[in-house]
N, C-alpha and C positions, 0 to 999 in steps of 0.2 A: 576502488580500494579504500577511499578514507570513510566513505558511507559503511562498510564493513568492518573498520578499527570502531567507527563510533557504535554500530548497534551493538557489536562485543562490548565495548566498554559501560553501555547503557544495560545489556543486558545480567554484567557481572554489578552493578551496582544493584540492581533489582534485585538479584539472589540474594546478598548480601545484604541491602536494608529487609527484608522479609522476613529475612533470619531471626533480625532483633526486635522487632515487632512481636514476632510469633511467642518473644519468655512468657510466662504465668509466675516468675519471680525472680529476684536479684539475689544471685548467692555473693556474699561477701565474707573474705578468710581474713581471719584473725591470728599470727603465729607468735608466741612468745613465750617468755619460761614462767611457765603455770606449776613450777616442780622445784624444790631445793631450795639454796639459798633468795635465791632473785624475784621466787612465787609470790612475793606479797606486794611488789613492783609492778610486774605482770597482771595478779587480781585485779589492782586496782585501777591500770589503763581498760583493760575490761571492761571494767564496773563504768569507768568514760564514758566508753563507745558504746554499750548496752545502754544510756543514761542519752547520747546522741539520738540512736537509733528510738528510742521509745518519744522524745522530744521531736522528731521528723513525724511523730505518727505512724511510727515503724512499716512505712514507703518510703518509696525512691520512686520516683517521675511515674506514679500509681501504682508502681508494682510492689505487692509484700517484697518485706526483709527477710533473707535467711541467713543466721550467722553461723556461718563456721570455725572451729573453736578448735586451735590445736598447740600445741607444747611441744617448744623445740630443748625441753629437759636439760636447758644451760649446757647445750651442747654444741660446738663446730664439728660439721661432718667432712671439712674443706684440708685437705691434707697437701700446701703446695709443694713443690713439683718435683 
């Protein structure tokens, strides 16, 4: 019985490290207000972390950078309850 918990548990760790082995890139989200009053705030944390990423060599542990880039338009979508 425990020879059969450990090769499951050895076998779902294989699935899983394979998994991340297997990217060909690092996607990484960026959300903030790019729009209205707060845009020139946002810009320029941007303008940071594009200014990080190009100082790393734009990798991460070998792998290309991809930045994704989105605008929450100084908005809460969170209506409590």
């Amino acid at each position: 019985m425990i020879k059969r918990i450990v090769g499951l548990i050895v076998t779902g760790i294989l699935l899983v490290s394979s998994s991340v082995f297997a990217a060909d890139k690092v996607k990484i989200g960026y959300l903030s207000t790019m729009s209205g009053p707060g845009a020139s705030l946002g810009m320029d944390i941007l303008d940071g972390f594009k200014l990080g990423i190009k100082h790393c060599g734009e990798k991460l542990c070998g792998l290309p950078l991809e930045l994704i880039v989105g605008d929450d338009q100084l908005g809460c979508r969170f209506q409590p309850g």
